[in-house]
N, C-alpha and C positions, 0 to 999 in steps of 0.2 A: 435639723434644729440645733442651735449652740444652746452652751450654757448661756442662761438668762443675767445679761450683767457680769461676767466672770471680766476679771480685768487682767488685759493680758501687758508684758513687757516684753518688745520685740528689740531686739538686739544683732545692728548690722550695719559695719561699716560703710555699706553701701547706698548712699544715698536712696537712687533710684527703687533698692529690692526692698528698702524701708518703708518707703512711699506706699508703694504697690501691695506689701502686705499690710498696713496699715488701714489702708482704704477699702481692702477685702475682707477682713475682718469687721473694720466696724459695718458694714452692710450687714454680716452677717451675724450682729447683736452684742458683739464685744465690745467692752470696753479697752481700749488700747491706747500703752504708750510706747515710744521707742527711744533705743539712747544707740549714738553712733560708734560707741568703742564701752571696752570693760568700765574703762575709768568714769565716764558717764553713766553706765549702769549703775554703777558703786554708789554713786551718788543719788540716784534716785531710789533705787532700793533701802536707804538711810533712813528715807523721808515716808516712803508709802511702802501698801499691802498690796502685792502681788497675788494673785489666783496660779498665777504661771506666768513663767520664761521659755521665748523662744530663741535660740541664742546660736548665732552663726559661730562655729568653729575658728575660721580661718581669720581673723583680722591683726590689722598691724598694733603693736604692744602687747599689751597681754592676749593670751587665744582664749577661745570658749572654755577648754577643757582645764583651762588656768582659773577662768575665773567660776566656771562650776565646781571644785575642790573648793574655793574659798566661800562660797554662799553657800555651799553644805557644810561649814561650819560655823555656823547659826541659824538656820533656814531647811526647814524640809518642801519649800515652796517647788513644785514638779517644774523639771526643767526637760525641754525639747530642743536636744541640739539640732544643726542644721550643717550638714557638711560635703563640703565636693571631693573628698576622699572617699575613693571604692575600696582600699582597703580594709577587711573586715578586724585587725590591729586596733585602728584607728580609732572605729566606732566601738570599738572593747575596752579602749583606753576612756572614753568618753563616759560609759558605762561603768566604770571603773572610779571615776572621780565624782559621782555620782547622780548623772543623767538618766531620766526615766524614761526615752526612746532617744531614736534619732532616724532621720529622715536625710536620704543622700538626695544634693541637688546634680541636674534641675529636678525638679519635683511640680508633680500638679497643683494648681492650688487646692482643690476640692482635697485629695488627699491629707494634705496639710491641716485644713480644716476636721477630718475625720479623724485624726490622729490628735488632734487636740481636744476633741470631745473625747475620745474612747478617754485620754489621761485624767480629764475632767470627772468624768464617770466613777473614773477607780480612786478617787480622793476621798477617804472615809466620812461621813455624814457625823458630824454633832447633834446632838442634841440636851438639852437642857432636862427634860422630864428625869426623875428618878426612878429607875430601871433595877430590878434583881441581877445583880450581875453573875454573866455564864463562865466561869474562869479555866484556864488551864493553866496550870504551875509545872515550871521547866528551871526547878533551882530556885537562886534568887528572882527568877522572872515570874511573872505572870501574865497572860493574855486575857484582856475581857471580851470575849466573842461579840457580844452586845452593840458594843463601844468600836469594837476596830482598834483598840488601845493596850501598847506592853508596858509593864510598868517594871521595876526595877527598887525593891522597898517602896518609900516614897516620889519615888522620881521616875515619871516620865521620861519612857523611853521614845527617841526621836525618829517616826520611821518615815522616809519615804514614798508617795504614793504606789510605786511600785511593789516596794516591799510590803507597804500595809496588805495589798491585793494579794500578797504571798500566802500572809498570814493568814488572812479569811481564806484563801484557798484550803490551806493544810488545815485548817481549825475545823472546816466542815469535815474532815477523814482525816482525825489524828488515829495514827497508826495503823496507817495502811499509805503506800508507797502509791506516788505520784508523776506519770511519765512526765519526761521532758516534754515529750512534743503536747502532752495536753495542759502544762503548766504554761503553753505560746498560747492554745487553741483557747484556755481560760484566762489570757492575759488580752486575749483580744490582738496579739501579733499576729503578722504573715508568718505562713509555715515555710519552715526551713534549717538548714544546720545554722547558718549564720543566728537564726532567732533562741533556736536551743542553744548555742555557745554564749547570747547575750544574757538566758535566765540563768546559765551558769554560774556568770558572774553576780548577778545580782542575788542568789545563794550564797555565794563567798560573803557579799557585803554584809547581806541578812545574819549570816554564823560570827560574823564578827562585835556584832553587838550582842549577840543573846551569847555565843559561848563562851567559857572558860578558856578553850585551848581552840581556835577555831579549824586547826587543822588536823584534832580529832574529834571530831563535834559528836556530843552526848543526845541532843537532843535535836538537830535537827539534819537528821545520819543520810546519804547515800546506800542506799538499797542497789547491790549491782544488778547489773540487766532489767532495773523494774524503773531508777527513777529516784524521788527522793523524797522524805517521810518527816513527818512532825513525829517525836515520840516523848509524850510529858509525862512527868514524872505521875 
């Protein structure tokens, strides 16, 4: 089952692979559009609300991983790159600029679809009712468990779908250390070194907005041999 109406932006220089996801998606209850280079996307992204991007790596002028750095700087909209690079660099660098998986082609479609729902799933739920809120304070931050939301004084801190999934993770066991391979197994990733080097990074990105110094991070520390730990103040 897809999300109900999620609207997707499929992004790929390639005609044909355009077409074909296009048409497998909306079977499968999506709403979908697609643009055939960066600079197409740019432009529609200007105008409408994305649920998600699916976004080929490889095309000519700007690349995916080019223009996923530039819409994560306005946009925490979940982005699924797509790429025929086996090296696992590549899809680090992708991760790195702030992609929430990535799926090496050729790929199944069903897979493809499953990997956009599991993203779909970890996107934190709003709601309107007013709630007592659960908070953890880590400095100037604060986490509303509740909410799925960090704040920062009054300012909305910008996270990621992946990242938010971070936080509810450490927020249900702050202060107690959290292995790598069960921050994949609770991200809903395939197990493997490659997936435990992806949460790595996306730890780094996390430490980069919440800490002071991110490269001796106060509160969201490396526990050796165990894994890695929420500790709020």
């Amino acid at each position: 089952m897809s999300e109900p109406d999620a609207h997707l932006l499929i992004v790929d220089d390639d005609e044909r692979i355009r077409g074909l996801l296009q048409k497998f998606l909306v079977r499968h209850g999506f709403l979908v559009s697609a643009a055939r280079d960066a600079a197409h996307a740019r432009r529609l992204l200007s105008g409408l609300e994305f649920d998600m991007i699916v976004l080929d790596v490889m095309m000519p002028g700007e690349d995916g991983v080019s223009l996923t750095r530039g819409i994560r700087e306005t946009s925490t909209t979940p982005i699924l790159l797509l790429t025929a690079k086996a090296e696992t660099e590549d899809r680090i660098a992708g991760l790195e600029a702030g992609a929430d998986d990535y799926l090496a082609k050729p790929f199944e479609p069903k897979e493809l679809l499953l990997r956009i729902n599991a993203i779909l799933r970890r996107m934190p739920e709003t709601t309107a009712e007013a709630t007592t809120p659960k908070l953890l304070t880590m400095g100037a931050f604060r986490y509303d468990i509740e909410r799925g939301e960090m704040w920062c004084g009054d300012d909305l801190v910008r996270l990621t779908a992946t990242e938010s999934q971070l936080m509810r993770i450490f927020s249900r066991q702050p202060g107690e250390a959290i292995s790598r391979a069960k921050l994949v197994e609770d991200l809903g990733r395939d197990k493997g070194q490659a997936q435990e080097r992806a949460v790595d990074v996306q730890i780094t990105r996390l430490r980069r907005k919440l800490e002071a110094d991110p490269k001796q991070p106060r509160y969201l520390q490396t526990v050796r041999g165990a894994g890695y730990m929420l500790a709020p103040d």
